[in-house]
N, C-alpha and C positions, 0 to 999 in steps of 0.2 A: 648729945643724944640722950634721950629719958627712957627709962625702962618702959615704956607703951610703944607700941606701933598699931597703925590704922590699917586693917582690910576694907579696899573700900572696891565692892564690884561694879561698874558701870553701864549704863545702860549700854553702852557700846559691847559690851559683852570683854572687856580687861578687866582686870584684877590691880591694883595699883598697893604697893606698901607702903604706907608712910610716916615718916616722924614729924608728930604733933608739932613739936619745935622747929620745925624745917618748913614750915606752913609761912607766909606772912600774914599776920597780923594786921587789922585796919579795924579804928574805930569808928571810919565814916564807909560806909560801902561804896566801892568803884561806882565811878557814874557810869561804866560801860554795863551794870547791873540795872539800871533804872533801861535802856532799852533792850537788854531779854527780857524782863518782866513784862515791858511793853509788847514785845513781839507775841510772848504769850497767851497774854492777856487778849490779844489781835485773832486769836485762834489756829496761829502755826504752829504744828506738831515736833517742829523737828529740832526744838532746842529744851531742856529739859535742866529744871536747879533742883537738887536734893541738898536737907543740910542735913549734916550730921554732931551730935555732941561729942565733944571727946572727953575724955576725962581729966581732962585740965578745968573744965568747965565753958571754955571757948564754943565756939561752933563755926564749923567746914563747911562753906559751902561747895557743891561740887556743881561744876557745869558742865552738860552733855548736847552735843549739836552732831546732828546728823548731815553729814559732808553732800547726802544724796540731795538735801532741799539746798532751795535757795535761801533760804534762811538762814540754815546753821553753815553756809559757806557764806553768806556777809558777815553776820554775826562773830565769826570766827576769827574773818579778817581783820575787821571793826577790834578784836580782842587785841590780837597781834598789834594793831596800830596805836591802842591806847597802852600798852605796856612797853612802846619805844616812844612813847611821848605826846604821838601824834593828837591833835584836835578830833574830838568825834563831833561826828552828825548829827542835825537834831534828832529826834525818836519819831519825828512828822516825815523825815527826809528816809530815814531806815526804811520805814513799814511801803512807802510809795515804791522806792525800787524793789522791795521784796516783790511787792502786787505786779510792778511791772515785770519784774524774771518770770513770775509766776504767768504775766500772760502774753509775755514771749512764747512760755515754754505751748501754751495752752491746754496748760492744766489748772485746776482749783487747788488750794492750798487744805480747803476740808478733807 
């Protein structure tokens, strides 16, 4: 452990402590990043990436998904599923069930 630690508040409204060095490290960014950006990009509100610098020189990304959309509950799963290995989805196959939860529910995602 390095003498820094990270306050990092999230949108979810926690506090989280962290050591820099307890972070992993990647020089290629998870491909489960290429479909949050997508989904964002899409104009669903309910997943959110902040980075931050630390002072190692690195930078944290931090991801925030809101459990109440349909989004940030696939999205989440989607996470969970690529961090035990599993194959994800295209970002064509994401965005279509999201629209469809979305007009299940029939509500607008704006």
């Amino acid at each position: 452990m390095t003498n820094t630690i990270v306050l990092y508040h999230d949108r979810n409204d926690d506090v989280h402590v962290i050591d820099p060095d307890a972070l992993p490290h990647f020089d290629k960014l998870p491909p489960v990043l290429d479909i949050v950006c997508a989904v964002i990009n899409a104009g669903y509100r309910g997943l959110a990436v902040d980075e931050k610098q630390l002072a190692n020189g690195r930078f944290m990304l931090a991801f925030s998904a809101n459990q109440g959309t349909p989004e940030g509950q696939i999205v989440q799963t989607l996470m969970l599923d690529a961090a035990s290995g599993k194959p994800l989805p295209s970002i064509e196959f994401v965005l279509a069930q999201i629209k469809e939860r979305y007009d299940e529910l029939g509500r607008s995602h704006g």
